[in-house]
N, CA, C and O atoms as a Tripos MOL2 file, in Angstrom:
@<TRIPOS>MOLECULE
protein
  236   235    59     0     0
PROTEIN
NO_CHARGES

@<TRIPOS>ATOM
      1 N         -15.5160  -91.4310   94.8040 N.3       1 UNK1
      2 CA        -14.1590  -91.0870   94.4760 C.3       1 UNK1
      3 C         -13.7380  -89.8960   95.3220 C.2       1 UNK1
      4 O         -14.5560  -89.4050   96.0990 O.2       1 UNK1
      5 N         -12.7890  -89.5170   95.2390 N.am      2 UNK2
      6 CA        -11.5380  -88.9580   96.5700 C.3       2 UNK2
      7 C         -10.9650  -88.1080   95.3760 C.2       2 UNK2
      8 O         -10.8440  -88.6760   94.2900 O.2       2 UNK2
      9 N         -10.6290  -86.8790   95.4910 N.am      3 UNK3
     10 CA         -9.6880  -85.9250   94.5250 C.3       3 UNK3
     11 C          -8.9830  -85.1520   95.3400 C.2       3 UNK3
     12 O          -9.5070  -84.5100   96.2500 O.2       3 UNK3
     13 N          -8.0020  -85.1490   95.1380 N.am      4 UNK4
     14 CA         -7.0030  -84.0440   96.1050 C.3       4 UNK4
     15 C          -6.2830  -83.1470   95.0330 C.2       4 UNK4
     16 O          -5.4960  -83.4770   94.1450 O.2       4 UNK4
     17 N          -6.7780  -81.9310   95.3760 N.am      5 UNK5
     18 CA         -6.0120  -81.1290   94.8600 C.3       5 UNK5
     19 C          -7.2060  -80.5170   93.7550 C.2       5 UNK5
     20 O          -6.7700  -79.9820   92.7350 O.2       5 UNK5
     21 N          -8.1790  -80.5650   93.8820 N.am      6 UNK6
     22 CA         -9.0750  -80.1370   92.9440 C.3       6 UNK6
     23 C          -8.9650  -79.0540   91.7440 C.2       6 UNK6
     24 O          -9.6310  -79.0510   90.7080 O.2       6 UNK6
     25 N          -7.9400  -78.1170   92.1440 N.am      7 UNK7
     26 CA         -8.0750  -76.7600   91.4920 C.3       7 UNK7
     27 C          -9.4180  -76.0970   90.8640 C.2       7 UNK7
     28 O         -10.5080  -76.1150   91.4360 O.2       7 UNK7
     29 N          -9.2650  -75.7400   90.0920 N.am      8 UNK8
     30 CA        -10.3770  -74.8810   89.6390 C.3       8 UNK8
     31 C         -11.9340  -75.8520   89.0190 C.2       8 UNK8
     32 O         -13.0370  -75.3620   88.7740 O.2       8 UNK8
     33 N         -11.4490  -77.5590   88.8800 N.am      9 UNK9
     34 CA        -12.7270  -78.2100   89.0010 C.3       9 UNK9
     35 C         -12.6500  -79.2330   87.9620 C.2       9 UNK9
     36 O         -13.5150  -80.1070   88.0100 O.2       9 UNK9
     37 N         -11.5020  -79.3100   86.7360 N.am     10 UNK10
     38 CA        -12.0320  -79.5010   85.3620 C.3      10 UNK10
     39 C         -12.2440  -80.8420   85.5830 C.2      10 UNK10
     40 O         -13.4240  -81.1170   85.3680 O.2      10 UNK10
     41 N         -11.4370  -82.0060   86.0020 N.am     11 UNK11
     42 CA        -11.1780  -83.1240   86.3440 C.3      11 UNK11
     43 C         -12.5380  -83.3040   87.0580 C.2      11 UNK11
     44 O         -13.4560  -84.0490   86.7150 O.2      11 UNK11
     45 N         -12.4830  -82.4970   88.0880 N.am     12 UNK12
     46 CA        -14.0080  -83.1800   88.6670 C.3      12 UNK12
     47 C         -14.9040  -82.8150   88.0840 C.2      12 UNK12
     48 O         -15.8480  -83.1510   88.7990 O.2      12 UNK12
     49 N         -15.4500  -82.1410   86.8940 N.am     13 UNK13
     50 CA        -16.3960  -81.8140   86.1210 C.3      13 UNK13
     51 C         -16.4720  -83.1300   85.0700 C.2      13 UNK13
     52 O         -17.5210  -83.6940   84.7590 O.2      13 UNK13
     53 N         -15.2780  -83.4520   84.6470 N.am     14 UNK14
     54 CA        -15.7740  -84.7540   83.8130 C.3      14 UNK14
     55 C         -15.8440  -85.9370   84.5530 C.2      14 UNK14
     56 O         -16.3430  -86.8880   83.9520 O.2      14 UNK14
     57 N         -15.4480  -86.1390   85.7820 N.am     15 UNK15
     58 CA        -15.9360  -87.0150   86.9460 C.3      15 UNK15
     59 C         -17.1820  -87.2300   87.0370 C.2      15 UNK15
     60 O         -17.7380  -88.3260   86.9560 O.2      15 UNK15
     61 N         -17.8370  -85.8370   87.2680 N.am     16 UNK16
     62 CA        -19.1190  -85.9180   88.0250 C.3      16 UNK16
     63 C         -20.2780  -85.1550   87.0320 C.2      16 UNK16
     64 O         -21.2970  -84.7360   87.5800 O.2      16 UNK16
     65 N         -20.1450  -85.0260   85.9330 N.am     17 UNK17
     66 CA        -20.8740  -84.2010   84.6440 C.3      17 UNK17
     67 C         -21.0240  -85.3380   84.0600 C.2      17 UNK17
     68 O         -21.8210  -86.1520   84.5260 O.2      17 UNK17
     69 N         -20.2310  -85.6340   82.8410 N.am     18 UNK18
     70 CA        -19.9090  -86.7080   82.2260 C.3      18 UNK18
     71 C         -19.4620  -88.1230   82.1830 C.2      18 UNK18
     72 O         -19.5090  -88.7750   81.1400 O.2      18 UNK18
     73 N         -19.0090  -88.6230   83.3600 N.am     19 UNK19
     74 CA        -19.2550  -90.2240   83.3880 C.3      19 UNK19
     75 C         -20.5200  -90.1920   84.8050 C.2      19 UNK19
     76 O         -21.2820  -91.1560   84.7290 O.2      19 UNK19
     77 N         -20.6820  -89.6500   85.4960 N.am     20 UNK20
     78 CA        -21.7910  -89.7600   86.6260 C.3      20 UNK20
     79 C         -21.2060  -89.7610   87.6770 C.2      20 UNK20
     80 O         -22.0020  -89.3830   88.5370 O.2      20 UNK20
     81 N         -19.9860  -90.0340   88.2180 N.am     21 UNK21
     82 CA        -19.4080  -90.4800   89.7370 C.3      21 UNK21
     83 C         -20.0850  -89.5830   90.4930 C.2      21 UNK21
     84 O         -20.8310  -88.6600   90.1680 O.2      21 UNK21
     85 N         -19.5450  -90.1730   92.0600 N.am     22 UNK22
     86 CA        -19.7640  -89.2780   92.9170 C.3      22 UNK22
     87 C         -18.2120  -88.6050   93.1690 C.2      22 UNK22
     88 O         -17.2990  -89.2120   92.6100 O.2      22 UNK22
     89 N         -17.9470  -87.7310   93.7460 N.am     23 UNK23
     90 CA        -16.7020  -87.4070   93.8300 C.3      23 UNK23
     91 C         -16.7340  -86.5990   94.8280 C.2      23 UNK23
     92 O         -17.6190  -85.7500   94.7210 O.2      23 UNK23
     93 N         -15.9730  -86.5240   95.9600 N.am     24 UNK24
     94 CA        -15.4420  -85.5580   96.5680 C.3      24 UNK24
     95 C         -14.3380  -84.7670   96.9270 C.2      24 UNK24
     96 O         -13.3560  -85.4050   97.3050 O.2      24 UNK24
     97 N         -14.2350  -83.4160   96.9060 N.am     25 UNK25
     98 CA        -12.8270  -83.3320   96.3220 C.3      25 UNK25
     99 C         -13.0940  -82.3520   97.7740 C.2      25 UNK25
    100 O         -14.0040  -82.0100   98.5300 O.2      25 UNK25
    101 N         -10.9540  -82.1010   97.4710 N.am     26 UNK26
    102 CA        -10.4160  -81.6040   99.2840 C.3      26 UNK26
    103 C          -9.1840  -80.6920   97.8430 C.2      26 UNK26
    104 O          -8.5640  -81.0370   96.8380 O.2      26 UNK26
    105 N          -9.4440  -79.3980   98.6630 N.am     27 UNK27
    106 CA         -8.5850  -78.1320   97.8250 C.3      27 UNK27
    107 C          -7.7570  -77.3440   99.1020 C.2      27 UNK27
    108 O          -8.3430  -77.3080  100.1840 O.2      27 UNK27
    109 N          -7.1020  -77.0380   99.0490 N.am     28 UNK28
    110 CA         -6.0330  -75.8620  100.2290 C.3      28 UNK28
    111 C          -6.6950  -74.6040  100.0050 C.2      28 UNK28
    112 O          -7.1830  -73.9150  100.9010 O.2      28 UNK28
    113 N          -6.6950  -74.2440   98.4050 N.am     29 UNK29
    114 CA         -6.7310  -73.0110   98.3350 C.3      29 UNK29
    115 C          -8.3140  -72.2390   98.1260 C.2      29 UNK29
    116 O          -9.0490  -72.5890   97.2030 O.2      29 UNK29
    117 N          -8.6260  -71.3890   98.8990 N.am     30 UNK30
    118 CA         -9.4810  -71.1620   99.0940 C.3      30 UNK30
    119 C         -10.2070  -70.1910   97.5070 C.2      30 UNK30
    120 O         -11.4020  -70.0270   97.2610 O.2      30 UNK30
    121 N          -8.9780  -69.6850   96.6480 N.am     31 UNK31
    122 CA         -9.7810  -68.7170   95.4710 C.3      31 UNK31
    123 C         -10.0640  -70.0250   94.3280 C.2      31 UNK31
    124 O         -10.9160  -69.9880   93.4400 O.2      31 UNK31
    125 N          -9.3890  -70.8460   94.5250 N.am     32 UNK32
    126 CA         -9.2500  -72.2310   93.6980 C.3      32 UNK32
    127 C         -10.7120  -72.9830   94.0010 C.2      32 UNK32
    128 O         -11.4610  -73.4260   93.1310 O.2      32 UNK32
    129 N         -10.9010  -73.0140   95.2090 N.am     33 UNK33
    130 CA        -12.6330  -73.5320   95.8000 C.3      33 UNK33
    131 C         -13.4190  -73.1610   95.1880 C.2      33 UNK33
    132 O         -14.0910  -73.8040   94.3810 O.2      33 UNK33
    133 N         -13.5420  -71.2510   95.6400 N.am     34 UNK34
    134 CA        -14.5490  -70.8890   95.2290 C.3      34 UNK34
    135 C         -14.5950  -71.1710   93.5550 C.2      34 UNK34
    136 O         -15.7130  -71.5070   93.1630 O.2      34 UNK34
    137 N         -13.7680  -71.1030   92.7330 N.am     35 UNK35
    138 CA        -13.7850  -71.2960   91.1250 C.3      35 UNK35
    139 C         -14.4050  -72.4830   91.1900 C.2      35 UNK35
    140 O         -15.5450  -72.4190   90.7310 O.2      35 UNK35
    141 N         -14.0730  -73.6160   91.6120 N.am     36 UNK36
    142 CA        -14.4760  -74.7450   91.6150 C.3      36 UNK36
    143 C         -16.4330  -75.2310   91.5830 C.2      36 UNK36
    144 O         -17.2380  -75.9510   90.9920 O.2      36 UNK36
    145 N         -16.3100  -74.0820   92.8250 N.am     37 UNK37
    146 CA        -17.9120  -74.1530   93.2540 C.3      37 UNK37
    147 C         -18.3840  -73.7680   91.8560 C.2      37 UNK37
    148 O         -18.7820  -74.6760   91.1270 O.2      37 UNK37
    149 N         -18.3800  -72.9520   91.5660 N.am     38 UNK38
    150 CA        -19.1770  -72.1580   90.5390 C.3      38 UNK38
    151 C         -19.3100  -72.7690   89.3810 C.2      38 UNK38
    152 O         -20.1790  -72.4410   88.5740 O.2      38 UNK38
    153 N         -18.5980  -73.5690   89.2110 N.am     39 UNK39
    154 CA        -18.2330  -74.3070   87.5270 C.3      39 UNK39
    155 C         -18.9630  -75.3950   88.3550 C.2      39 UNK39
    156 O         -19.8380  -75.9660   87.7040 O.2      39 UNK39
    157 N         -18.8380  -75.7580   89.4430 N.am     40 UNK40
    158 CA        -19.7830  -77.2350   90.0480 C.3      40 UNK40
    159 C         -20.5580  -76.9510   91.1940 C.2      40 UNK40
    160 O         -20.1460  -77.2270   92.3210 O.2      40 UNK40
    161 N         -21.7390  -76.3770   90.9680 N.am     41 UNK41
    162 CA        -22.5200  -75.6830   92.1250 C.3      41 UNK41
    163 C         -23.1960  -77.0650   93.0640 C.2      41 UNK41
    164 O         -23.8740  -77.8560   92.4090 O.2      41 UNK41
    165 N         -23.0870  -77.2320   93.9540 N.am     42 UNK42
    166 CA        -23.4820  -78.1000   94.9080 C.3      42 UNK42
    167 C         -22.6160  -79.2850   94.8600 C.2      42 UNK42
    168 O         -23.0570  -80.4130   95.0840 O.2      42 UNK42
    169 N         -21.3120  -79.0280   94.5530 N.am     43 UNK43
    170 CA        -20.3790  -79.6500   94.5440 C.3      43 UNK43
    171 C         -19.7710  -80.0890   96.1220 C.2      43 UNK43
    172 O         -19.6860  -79.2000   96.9700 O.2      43 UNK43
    173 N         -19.4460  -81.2020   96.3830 N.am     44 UNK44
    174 CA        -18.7540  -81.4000   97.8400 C.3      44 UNK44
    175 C         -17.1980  -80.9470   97.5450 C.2      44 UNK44
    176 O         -16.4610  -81.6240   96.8280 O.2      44 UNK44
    177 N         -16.7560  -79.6390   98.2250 N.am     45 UNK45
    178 CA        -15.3730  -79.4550   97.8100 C.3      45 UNK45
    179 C         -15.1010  -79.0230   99.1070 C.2      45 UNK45
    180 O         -15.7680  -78.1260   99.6220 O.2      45 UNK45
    181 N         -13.6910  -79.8790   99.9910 N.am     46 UNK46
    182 CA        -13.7070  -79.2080  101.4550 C.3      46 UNK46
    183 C         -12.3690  -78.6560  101.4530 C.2      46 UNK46
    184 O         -11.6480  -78.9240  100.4920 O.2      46 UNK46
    185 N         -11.8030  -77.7070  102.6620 N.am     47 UNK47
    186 CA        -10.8240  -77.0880  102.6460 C.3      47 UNK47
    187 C         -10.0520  -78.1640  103.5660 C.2      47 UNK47
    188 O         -10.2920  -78.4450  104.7400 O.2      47 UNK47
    189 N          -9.0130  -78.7120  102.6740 N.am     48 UNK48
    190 CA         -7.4670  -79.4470  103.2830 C.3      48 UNK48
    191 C          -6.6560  -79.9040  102.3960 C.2      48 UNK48
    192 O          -6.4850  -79.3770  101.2970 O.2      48 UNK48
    193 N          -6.0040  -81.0780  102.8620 N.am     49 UNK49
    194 CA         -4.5490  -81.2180  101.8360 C.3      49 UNK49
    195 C          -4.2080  -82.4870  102.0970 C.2      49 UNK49
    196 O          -4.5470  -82.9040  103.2050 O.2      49 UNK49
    197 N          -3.5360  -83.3370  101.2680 N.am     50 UNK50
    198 CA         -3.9210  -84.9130  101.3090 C.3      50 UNK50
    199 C          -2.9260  -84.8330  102.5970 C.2      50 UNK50
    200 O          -3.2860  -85.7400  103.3470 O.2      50 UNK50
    201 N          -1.7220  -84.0650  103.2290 N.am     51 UNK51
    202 CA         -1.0050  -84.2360  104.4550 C.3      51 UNK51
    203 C          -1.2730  -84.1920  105.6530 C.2      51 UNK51
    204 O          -0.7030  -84.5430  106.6870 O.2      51 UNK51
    205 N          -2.9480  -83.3460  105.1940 N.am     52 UNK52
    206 CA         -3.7010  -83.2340  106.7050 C.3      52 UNK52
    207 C          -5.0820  -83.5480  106.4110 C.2      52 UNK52
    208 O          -6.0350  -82.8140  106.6740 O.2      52 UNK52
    209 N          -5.1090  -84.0940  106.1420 N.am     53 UNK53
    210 CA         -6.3240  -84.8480  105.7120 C.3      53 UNK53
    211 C          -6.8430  -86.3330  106.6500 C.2      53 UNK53
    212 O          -6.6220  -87.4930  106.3030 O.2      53 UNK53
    213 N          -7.6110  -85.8630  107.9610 N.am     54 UNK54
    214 CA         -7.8420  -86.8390  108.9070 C.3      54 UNK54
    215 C          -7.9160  -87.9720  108.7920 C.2      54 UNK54
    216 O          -7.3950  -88.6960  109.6410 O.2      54 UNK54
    217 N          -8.7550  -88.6320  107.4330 N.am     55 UNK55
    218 CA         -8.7820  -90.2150  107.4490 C.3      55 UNK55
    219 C          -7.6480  -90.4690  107.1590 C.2      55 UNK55
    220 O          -7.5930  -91.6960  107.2440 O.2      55 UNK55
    221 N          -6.4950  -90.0310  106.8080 N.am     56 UNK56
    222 CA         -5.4770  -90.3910  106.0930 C.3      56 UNK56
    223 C          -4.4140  -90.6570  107.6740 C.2      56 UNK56
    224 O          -3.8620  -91.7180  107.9680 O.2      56 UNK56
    225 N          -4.3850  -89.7650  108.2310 N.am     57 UNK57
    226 CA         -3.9990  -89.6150  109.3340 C.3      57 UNK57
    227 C          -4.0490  -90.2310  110.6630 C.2      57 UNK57
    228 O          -3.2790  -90.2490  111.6240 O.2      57 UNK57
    229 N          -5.3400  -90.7910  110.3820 N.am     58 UNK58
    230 CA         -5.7960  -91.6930  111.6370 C.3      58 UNK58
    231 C          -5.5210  -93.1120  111.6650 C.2      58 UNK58
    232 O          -6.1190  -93.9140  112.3820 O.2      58 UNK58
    233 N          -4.2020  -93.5050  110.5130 N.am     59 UNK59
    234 CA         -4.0240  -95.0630  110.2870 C.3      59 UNK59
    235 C          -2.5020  -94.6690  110.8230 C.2      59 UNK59
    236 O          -1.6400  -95.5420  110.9300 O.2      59 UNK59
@<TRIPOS>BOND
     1     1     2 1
     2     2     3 1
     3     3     4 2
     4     3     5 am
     5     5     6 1
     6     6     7 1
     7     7     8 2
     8     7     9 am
     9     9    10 1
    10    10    11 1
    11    11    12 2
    12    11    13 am
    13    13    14 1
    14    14    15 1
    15    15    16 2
    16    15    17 am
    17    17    18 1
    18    18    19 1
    19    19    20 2
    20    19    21 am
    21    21    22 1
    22    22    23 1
    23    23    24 2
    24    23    25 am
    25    25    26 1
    26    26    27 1
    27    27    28 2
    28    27    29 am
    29    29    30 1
    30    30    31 1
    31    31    32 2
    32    31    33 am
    33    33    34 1
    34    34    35 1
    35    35    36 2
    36    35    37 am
    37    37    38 1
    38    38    39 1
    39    39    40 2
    40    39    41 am
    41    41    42 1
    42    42    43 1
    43    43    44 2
    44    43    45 am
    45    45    46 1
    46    46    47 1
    47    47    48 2
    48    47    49 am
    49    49    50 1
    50    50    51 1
    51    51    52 2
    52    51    53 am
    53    53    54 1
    54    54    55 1
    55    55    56 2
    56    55    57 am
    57    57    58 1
    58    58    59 1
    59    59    60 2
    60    59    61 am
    61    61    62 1
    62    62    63 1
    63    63    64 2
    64    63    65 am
    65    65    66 1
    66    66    67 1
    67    67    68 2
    68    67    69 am
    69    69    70 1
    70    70    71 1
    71    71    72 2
    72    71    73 am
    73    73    74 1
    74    74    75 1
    75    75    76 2
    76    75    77 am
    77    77    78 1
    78    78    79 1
    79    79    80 2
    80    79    81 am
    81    81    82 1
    82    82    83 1
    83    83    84 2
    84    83    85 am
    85    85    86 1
    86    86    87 1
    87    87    88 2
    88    87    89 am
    89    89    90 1
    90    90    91 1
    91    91    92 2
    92    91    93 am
    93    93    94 1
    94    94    95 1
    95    95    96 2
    96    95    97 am
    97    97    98 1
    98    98    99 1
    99    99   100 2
   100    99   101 am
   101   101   102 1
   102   102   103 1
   103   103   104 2
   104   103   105 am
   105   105   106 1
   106   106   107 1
   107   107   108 2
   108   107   109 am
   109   109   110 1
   110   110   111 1
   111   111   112 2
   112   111   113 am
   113   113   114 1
   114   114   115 1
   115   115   116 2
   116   115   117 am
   117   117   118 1
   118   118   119 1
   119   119   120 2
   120   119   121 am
   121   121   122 1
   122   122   123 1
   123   123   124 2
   124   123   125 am
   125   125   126 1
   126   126   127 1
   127   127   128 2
   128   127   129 am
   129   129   130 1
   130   130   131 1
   131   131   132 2
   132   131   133 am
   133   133   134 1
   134   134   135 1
   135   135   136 2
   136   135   137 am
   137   137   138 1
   138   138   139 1
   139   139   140 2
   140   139   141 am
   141   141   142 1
   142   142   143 1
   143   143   144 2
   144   143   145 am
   145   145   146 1
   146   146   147 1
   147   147   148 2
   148   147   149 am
   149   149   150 1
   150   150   151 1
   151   151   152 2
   152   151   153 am
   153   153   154 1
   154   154   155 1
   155   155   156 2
   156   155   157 am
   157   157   158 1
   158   158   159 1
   159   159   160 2
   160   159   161 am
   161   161   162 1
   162   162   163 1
   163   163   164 2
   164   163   165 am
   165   165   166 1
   166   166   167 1
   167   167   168 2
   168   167   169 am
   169   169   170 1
   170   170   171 1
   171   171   172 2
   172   171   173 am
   173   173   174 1
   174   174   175 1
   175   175   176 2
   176   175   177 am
   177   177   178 1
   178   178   179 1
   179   179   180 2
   180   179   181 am
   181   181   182 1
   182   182   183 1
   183   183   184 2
   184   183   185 am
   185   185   186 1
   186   186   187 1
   187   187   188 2
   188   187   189 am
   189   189   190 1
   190   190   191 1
   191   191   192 2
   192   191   193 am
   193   193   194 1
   194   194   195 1
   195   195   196 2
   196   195   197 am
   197   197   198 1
   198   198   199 1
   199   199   200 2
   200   199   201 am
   201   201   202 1
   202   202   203 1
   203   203   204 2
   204   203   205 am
   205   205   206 1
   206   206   207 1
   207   207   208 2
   208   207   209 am
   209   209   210 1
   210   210   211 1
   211   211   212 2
   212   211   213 am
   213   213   214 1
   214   214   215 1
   215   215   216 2
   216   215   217 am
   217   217   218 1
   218   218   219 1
   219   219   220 2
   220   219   221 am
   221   221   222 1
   222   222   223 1
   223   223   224 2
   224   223   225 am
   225   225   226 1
   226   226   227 1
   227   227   228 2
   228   227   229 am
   229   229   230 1
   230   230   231 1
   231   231   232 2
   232   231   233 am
   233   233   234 1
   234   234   235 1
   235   235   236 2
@<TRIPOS>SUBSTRUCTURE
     1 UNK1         2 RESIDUE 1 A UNK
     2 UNK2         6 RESIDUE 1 A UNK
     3 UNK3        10 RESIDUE 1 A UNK
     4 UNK4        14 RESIDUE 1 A UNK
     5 UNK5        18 RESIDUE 1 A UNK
     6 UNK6        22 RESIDUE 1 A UNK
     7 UNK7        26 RESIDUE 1 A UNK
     8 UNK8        30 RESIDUE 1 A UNK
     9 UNK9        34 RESIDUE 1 A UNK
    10 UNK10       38 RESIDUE 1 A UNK
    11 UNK11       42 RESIDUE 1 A UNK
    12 UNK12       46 RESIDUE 1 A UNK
    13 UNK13       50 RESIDUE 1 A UNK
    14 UNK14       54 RESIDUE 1 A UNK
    15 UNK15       58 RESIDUE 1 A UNK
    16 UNK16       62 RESIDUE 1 A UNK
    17 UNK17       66 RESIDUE 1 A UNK
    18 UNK18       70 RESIDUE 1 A UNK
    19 UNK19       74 RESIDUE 1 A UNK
    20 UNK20       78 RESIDUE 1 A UNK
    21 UNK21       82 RESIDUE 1 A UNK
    22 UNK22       86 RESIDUE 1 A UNK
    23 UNK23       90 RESIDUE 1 A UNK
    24 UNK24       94 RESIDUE 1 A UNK
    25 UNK25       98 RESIDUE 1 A UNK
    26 UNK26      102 RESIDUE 1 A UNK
    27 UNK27      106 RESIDUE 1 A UNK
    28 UNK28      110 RESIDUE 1 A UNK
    29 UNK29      114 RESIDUE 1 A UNK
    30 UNK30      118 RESIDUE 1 A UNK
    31 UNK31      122 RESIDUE 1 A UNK
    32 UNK32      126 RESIDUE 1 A UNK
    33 UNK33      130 RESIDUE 1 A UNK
    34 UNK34      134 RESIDUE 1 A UNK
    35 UNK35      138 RESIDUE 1 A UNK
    36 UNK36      142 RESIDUE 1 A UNK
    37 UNK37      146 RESIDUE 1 A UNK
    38 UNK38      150 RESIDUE 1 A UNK
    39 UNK39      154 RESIDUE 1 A UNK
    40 UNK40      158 RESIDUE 1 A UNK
    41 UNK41      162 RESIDUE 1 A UNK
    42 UNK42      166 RESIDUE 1 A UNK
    43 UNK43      170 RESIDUE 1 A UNK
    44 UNK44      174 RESIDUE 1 A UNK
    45 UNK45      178 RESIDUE 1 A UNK
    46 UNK46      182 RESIDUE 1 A UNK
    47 UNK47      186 RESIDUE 1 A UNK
    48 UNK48      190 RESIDUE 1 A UNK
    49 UNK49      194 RESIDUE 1 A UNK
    50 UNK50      198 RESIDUE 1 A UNK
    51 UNK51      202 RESIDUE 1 A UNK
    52 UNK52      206 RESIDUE 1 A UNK
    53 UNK53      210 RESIDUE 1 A UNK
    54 UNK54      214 RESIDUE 1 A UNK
    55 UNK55      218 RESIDUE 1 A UNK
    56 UNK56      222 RESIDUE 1 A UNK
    57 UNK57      226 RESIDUE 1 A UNK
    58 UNK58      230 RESIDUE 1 A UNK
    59 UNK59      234 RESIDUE 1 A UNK
């Protein structure tokens, strides 16, 4: 699964805690990341935005 806009994680915590997915999430903001990390440590969370977001871009 694909999350844009992650914020601080909660959504991807019951994503990837509680039903099992895999998830990778794409955040802009960088104090929003780091929150993210911490509540989901070894979490895949990258810095962009679904407008610049290369695979999206390359069609």
């Amino acid at each position: 699964m694909l999350e844009f806009g992650v914020g601080t994680g909660n959504l991807m915590k019951k994503l990837l805690v509680e039903a099992g997915k895999t998830v990778y999430g794409i955040e802009p903001s960088a104090p929003m990341r780091e929150l993210a990390l911490e509540k989901l440590a070894g979490a895949s969370i990258q810095d962009s935005d679904f407008l610049h977001f290369p695979l999206l871009n390359d069609r």
